[in-house]
C-alpha positions in Angstrom: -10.0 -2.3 -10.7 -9.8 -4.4 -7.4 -7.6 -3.5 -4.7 -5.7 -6.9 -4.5 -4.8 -6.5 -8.4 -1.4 -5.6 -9.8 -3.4 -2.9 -12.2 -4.7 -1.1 -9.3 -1.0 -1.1 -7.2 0.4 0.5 -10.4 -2.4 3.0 -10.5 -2.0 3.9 -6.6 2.3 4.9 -7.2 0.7 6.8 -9.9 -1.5 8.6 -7.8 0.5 8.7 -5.1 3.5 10.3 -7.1 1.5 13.1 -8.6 -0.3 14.1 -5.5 2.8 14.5 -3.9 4.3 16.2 -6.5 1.5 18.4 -7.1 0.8 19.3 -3.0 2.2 22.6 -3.2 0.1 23.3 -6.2 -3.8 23.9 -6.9 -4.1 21.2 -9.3 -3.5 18.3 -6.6 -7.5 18.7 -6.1 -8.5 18.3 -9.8 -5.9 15.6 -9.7 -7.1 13.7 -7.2 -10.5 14.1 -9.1 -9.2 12.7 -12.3 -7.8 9.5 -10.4 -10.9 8.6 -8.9 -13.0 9.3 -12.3 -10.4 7.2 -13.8 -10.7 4.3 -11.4 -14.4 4.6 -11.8 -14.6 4.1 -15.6 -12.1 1.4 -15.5 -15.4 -0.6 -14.8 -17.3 1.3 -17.3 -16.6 4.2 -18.8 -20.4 4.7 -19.3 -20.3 4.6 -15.2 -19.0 8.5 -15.5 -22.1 9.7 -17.1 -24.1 8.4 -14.7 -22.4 9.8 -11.6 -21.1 13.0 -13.4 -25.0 13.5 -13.8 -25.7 12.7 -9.9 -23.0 15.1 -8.8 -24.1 17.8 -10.8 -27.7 18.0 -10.2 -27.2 17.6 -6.6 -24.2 20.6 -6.8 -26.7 22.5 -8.3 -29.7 21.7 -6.1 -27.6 23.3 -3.1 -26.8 26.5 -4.8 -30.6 26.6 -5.6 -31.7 26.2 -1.6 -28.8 28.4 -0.7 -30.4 31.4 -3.2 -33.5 30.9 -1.8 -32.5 30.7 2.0 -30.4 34.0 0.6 -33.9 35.4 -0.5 -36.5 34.4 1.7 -34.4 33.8 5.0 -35.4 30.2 6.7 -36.9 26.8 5.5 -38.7 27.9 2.7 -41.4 25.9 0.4 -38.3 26.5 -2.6 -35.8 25.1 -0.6 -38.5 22.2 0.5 -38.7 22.2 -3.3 -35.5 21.9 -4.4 -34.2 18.8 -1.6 -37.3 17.0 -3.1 -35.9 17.3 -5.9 -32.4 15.6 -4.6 -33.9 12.6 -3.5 -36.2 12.1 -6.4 -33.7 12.1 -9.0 -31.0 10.2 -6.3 -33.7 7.6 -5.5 -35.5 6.7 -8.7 -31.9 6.6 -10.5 -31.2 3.9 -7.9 -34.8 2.6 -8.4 -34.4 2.1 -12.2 -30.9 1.0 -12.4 -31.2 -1.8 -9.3 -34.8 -2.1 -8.7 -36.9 -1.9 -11.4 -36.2 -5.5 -12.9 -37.6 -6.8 -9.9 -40.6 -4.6 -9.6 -41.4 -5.2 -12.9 -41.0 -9.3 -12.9 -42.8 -9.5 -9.8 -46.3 -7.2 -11.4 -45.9 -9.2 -14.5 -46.1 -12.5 -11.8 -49.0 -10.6 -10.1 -50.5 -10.1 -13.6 -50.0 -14.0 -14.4 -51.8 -15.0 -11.1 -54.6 -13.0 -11.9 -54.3 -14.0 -15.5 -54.0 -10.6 -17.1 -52.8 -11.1 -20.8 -50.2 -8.4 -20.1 -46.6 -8.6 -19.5 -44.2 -4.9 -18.7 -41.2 -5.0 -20.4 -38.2 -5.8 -18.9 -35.9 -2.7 -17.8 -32.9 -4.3 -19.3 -34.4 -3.6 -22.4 -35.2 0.3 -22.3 -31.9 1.9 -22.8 -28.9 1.1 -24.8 -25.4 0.4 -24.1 -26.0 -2.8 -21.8 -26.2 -0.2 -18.5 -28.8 -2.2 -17.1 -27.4 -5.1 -17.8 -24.9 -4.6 -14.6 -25.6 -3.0 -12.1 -23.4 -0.1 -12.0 -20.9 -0.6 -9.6 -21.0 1.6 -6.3 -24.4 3.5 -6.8 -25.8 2.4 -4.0 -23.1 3.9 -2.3 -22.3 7.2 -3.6 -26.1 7.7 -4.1 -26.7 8.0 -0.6 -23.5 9.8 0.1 -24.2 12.3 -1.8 -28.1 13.1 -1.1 -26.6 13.2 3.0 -24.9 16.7 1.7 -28.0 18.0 0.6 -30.1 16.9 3.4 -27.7 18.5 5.7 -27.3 21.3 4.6 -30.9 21.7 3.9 -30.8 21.0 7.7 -28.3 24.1 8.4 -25.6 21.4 9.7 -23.0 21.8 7.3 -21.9 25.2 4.9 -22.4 24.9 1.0 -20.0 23.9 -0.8 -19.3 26.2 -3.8 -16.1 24.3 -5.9 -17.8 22.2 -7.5 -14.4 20.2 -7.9 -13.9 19.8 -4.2 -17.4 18.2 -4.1 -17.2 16.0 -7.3 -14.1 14.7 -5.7 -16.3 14.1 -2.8 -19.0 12.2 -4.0 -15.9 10.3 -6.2 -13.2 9.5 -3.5 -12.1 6.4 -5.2 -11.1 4.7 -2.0 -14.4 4.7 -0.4 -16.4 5.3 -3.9 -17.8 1.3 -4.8 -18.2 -0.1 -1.3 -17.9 2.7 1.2 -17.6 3.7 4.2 -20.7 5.6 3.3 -18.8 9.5 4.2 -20.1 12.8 5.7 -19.5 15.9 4.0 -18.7 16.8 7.3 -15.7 14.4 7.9 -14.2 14.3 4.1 -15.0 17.7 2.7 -12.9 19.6 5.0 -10.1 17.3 4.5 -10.1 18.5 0.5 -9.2 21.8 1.5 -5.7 22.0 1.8 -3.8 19.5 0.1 -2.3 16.8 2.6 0.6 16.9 4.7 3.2 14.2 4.1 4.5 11.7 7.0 5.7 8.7 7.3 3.6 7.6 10.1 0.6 8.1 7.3 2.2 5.8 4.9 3.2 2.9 7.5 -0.2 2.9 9.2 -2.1 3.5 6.0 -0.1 0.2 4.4 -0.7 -1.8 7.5 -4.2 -1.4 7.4 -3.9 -2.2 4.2 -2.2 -5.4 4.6 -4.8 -6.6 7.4 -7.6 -6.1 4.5 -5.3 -8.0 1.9 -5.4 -10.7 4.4 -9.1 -10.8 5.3 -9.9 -10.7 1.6 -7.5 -13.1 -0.1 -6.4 -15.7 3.2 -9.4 -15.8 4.6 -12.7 -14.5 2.8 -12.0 -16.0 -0.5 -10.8 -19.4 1.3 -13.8 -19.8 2.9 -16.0 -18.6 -0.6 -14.4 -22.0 -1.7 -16.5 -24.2 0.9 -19.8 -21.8 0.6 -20.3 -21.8 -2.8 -20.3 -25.5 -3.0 -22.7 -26.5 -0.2 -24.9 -23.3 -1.7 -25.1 -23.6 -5.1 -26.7 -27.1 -4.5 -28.4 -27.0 -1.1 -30.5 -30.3 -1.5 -27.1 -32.1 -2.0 -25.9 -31.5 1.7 -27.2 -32.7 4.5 -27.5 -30.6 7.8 -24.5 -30.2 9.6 -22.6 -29.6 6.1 -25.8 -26.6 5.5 -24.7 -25.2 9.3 -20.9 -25.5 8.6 -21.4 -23.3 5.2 -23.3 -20.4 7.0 -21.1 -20.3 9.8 -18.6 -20.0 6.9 -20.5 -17.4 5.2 -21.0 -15.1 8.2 -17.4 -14.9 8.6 -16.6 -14.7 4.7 -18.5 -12.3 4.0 -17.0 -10.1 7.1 -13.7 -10.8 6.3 -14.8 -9.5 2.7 -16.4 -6.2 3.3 -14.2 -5.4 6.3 -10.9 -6.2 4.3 -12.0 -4.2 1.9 -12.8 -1.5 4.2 -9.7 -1.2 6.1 -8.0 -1.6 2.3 -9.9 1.4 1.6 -9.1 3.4 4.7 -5.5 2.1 4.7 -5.1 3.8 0.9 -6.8 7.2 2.0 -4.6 7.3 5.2 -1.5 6.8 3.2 -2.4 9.8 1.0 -3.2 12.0 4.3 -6.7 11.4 4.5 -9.1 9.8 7.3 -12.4 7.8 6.5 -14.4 6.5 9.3 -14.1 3.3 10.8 -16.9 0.8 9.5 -16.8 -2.7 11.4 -15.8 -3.0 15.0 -15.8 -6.6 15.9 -19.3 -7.1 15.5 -19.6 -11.2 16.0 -18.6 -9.7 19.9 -22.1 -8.1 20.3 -24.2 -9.3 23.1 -27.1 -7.7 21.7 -28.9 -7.1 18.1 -28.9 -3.5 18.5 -25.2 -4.0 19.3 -24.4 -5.6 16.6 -25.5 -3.1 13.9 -23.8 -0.6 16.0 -20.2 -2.8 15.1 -21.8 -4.1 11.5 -21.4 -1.4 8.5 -21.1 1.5 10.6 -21.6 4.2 8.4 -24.4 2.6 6.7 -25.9 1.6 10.4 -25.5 5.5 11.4 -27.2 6.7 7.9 -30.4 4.9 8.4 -30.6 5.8 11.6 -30.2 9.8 11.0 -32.0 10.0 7.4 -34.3 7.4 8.0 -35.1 5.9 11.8 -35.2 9.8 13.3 -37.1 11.3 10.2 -39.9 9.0 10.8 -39.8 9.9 14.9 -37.3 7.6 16.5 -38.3 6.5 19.6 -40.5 9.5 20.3 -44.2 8.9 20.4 -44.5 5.8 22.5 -43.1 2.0 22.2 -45.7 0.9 19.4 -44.6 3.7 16.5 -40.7 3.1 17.8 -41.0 -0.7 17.2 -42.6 0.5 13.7 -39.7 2.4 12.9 -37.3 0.1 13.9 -38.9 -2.5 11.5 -39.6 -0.1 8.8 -35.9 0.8 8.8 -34.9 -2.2 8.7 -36.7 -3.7 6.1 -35.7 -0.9 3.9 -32.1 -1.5 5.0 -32.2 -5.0 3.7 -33.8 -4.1 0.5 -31.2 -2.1 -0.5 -28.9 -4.5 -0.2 -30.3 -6.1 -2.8 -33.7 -6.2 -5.4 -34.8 -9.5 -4.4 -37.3 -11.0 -1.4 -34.4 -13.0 0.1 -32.8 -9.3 1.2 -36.4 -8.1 2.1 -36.3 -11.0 4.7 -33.2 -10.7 5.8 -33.8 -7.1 7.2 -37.2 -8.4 8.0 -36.1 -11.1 10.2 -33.4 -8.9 11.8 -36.2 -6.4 12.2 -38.3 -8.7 14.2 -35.1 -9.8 16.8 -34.8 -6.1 17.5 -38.4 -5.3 18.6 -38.3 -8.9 20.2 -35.6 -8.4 22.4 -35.6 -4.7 22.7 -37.0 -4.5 26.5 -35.5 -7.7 27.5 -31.5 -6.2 26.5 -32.7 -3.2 28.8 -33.5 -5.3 32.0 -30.9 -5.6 34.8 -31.1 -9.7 34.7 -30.1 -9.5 31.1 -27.5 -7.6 32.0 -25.7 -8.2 34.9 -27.0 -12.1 35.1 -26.4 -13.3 31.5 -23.1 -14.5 31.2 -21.5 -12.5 28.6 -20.1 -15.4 26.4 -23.8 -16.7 26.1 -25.3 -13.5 24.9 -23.0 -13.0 22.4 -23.3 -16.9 21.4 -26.9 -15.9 21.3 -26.6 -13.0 18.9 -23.9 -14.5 16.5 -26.4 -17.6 16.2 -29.0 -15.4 15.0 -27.7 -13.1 12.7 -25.9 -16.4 11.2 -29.6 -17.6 11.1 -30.5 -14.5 9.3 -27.8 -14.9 7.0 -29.2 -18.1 4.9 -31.1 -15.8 3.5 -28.9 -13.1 2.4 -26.8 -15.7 0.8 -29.4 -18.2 -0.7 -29.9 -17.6 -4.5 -33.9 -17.7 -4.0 -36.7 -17.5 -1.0 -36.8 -21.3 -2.0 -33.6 -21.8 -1.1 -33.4 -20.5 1.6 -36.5 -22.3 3.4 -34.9 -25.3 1.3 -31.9 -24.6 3.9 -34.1 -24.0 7.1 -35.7 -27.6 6.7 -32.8 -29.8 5.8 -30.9 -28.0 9.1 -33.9 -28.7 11.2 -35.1 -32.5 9.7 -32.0 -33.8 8.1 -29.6 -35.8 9.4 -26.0 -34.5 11.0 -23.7 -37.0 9.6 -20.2 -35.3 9.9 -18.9 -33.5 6.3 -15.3 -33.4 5.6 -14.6 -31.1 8.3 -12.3 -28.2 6.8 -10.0 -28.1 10.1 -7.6 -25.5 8.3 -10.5 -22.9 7.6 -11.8 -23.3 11.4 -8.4 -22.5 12.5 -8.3 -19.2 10.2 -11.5 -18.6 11.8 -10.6 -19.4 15.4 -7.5 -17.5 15.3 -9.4 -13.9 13.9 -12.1 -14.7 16.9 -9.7 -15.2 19.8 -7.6 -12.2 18.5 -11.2 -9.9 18.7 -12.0 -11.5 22.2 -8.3 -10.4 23.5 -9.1 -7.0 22.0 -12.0 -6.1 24.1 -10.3 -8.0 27.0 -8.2 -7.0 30.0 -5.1 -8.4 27.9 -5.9 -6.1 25.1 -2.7 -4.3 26.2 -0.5 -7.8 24.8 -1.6 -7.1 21.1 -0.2 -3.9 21.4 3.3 -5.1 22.0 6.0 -4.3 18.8 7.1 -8.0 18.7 3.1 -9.2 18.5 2.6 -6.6 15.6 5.7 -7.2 13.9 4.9 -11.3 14.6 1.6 -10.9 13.2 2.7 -9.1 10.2 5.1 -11.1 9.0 2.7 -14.4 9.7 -0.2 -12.6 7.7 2.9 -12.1 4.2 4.1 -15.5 4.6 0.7 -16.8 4.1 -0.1 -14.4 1.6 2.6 -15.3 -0.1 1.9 -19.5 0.4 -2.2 -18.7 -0.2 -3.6 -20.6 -2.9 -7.0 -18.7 -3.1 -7.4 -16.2 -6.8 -8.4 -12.8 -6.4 -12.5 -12.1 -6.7 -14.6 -9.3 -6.8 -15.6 -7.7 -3.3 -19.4 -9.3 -2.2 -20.4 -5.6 -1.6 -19.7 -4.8 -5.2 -23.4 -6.2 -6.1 -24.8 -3.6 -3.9 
């Protein structure tokens, strides 16, 4: 059910009606529960199994460290025990459902190289139904969202929590639930305590931000899919300024993408009461890498870098094991984006500009010489570098790509002058923002101007509707 759909705007009255209706009641939680399992299983009703399981084992899990904290008193080997046990189950369920096809095609290449007359068995073949035929939709997302409960409270951060319908409507918030933000028990859970106040000023803001992600996805992120898919479905067809047009394109498509479905997701949450973080913050305004994945899927960003990057020492112990943990965590990063070795390379190559300009984005010259346009020229051309392979189909592909940009010719394509100016226009409104003149956008006729421009071409678009890039995920 995709936010831009008229099945999901029926839904949403729906839901909205009935929590409203049921506030001053105790079934508005187990309400708000049933929505989002119902919006889940509208992909698959075999989805609910799966992330009824993961909800439950992990409730359970909890209770088991909290009895044995009760107990023993401290960090005890059980409750060691028991949050291994969390992120084994959370981990190899994501390993099986969106992994293990490519760890099993690449041994049985591996077995063909050393020509072993053995080949594993697909995954998609193991267990009925067809679950493994699709990756179910969100895992990736609610996986991690919910191991962060147990690994904080096995950390002493956050309380347990003992109705288990508060947290299964936690782990399921079916704003956030298929592409994030990535929540905290400690940001959403107390906010299913008491059922939500309604005001007006939730409802307006909550449906503005909506509209802004209505017109990132459909104006501008499926306008540009138009131009990307063609040049990369057939890269050896295009020479190389057509190659440099479509990434340019794709850097900003698939922004406008996840962020417009991000502020479509916080904008529904906010009109029901609720607050979800905020998960992109102009990030093609960085002047530096390590600013840029502090603007780029925040809460994703901010989870590596808690559960991940500090686990394994941060920047304690000395430059060589922080520049290892840096590339470590960001090599895992861009393998969960996806089971293939384009991701791997992605995070790879995005690891290598961190350590590689690390101590230079700390020097005063850098900082105070560097004109600020040109560093953040600098890091926009990277990380557009960086995404060829995100979006090639293969590794071939992609170094297909690299050598018809650097050795073919630049003969001009049709130039698309109508998707540069969607483009130009979001980019000058982002440098105003985090400009002296930020204060002009803030003005009631600007707003209002802006809003009624953004209907008018929502309402004159010719893109269709599509499924959310971060879906695959």
């Amino acid at each position: 059910m995709l936010f831009h759909t008229w099945p999901f705007l029926l839904f949403f009255v729906v839901v909205y009606i009935g929590l409203w209706s049921l506030r001053g009641t105790r079934l508005w939680l187990p309400w708000l529960l049933v929505a989002s399992y119902f919006f889940y299983g509208w992909w698959n009703p075999y989805y609910l199994v799966l992330i009824f399981y993961s909800t439950l084992l992990d409730y359970l899990v909890v209770a088991a460290m909290d009895r044995c904290h009760t107990k023993n008193g401290g960090s005890s080997g059980r409750r060691r025990f028991w949050l291994l046990v969390s992120i084994v189950n959370n981990l190899t369920l994501l390993g099986f459902f969106k992994y293990a096809d490519f760890f099993i095609a690449n041994i049985n290449t591996l077995l063909d190289l050393i020509r072993v007359p053995i080949q594993l068995i697909p995954a998609k073949g193991m267990i009925p139904f067809g679950w493994t035929y699709l990756l179910p939709v969100g895992i990736s997302f609610y996986t991690f969202q919910s191991l962060s409960y147990t690994i904080d409270f096995y950390r002493g951060r956050i309380p347990r929590e003992r109705s288990f319908i508060r947290f299964a409507t936690f782990v399921s918030f079916f704003p956030q639930l298929v592409a994030g933000p990535i929540e905290r028990s400690s940001n959403l859970l107390p906010q299913l305590y008491r059922a939500p106040r309604f005001r007006w000023t939730n409802l307006t803001d909550g449906m503005s931000l909506f509209l802004v992600g209505l017109f990132k996805k459909i104006a501008l992120a499926n306008y540009l899919a138009h131009y990307v898919e063609r040049v990369y479905d057939q890269p050896q067809s295009f020479g190389a300024s057509a190659l440099v047009m479509a990434t340019f394109c794709f850097a900003w498509q698939i922004y406008f993408d996840f962020s417009g479905y991000t502020d479509m997701a916080r904008g529904v949450a906010q009109a029901m009461g609720f607050q979800l973080m905020m998960n992109f913050n102009n990030p093609y305004l960085a002047t530096e890498l390590g600013d840029f994945w502090s603007r780029w899927h925040i809460s994703l960003s901010t989870w590596f870098r808690d559960y991940v990057y500090i686990p394994l020492g941060g920047n304690r112990g000395g430059g060589w094991r922080t520049y290892r943990n840096l590339f470590l965590v960001f090599v895992i990063s861009g393998f969960w984006h996806g089971a293939a070795w384009t991701f791997i390379v992605w995070g790879a190559l995005h690891a290598v500009g961190i350590v590689a300009t690390r101590a230079l984005e700390r020097t005063n010259w850098y900082n105070y010489r560097v004109p600020r346009l040109m560093k953040q020229l600098a890091v926009f051309v990277f990380v557009c570098f960086a995404w060829i392979f995100f979006r090639a189909e293969t590794m071939s592909d992609a170094i297909l790509i690299v050598q018809c940009i650097a050795r073919t010719g630049w003969s001009d394509p049709a130039c698309p002058w109508l998707m540069l100016a969607l483009v130009g226009s979001v980019w000058t409104y982002q440098f105003i923002h985090e400009s002296k003149w930020q204060t002009l956008l803030e003005w009631p006729a600007v707003k209002v101007g802006l809003a009624i421009a953004m209907c008018v071409y929502l309402f004159l678009c010719p893109s269709a509707g599509g499924e959310f890039i971060y879906f695959q995920f």
